[in-house]
C-alpha positions in Angstrom: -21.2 5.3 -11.8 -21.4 7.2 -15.2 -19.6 4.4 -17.1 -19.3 1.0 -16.8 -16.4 0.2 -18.8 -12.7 0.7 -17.0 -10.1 2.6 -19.0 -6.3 1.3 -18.5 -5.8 5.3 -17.5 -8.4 4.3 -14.8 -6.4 0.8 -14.2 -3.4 2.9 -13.9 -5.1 5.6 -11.2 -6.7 2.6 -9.2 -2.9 0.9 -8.8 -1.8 4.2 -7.6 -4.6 5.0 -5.2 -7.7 2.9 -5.0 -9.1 6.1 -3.0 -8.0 8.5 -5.8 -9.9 6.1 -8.5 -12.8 5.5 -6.2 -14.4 8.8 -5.5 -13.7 9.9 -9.0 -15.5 6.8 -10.7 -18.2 7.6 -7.6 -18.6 11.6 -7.4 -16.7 13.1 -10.7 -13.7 15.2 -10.9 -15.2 18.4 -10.9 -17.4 17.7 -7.4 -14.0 16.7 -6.0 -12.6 19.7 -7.4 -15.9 21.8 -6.3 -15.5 20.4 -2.7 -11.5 20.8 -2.6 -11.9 24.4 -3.1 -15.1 24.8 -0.7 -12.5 22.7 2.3 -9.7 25.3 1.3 -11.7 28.1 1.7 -13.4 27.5 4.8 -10.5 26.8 6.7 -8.1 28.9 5.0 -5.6 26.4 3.0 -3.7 28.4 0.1 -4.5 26.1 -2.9 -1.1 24.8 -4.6 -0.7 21.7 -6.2 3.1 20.9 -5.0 1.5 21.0 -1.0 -0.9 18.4 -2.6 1.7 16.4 -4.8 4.3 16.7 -1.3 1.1 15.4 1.2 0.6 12.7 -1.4 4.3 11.6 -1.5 4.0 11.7 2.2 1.4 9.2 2.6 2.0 7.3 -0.2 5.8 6.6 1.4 4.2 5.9 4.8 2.1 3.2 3.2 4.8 2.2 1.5 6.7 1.6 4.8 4.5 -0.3 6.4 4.1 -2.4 3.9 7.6 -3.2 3.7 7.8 -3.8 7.5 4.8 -6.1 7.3 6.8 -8.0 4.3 9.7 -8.2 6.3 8.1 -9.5 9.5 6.8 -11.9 7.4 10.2 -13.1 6.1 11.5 -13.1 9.1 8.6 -15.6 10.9 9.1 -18.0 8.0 12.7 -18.2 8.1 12.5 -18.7 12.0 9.7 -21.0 11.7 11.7 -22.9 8.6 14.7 -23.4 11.4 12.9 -24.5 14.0 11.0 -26.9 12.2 14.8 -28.2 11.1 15.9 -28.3 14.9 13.1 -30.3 15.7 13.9 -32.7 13.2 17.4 -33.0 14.0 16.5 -33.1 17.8 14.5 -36.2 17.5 16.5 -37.8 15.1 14.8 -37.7 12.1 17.1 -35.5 10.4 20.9 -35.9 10.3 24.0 -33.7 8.9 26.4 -36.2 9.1 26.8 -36.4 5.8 27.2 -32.8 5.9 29.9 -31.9 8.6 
């Protein structure tokens, strides 16, 4: 690590990709740079930055989807857990919604 002090341009990277900010605070940009063009050359990849920006959308929006699936599952087990937890109560008499109906 060259420098120990974080930048808010580096905050900024890391909330977009913790992997982006990573192994540019670890290796540099230009020996990511150096070893993106040494991949695209050996296996014949045409270097252009909107296939990079596109493959970046792409994962970024996958991530993004599973994360919102996890979210919702989540939801979802509470509220079921919140009304089943209410059933019991009503079931054994502890709670009542005769004041309700």
């Amino acid at each position: 690590m060259r420098n120990k002090k974080i930048s808010a341009n580096e905050i900024n990277k890391f909330c977009y990709c913790n992997y982006q900010w990573y192994y540019e605070k670890i290796y540099g940009i230009s020996e990511i740079r150096r070893l993106n063009s040494e991949y695209c050359e050996k296996n014949g990849i045409k270097r252009g930055t909107s296939k990079n920006f596109a493959r970046g959308r792409k994962f970024h929006n996958s991530y993004l989807f599973k994360f919102k699936i996890k979210r919702l599952f989540k939801i979802i087990l509470f509220i079921s857990f919140a009304f089943a937890v209410i059933y019991a109560l009503y079931y054994f008499k502890i709670l009542s919604f005769g004041a309700f109906l």
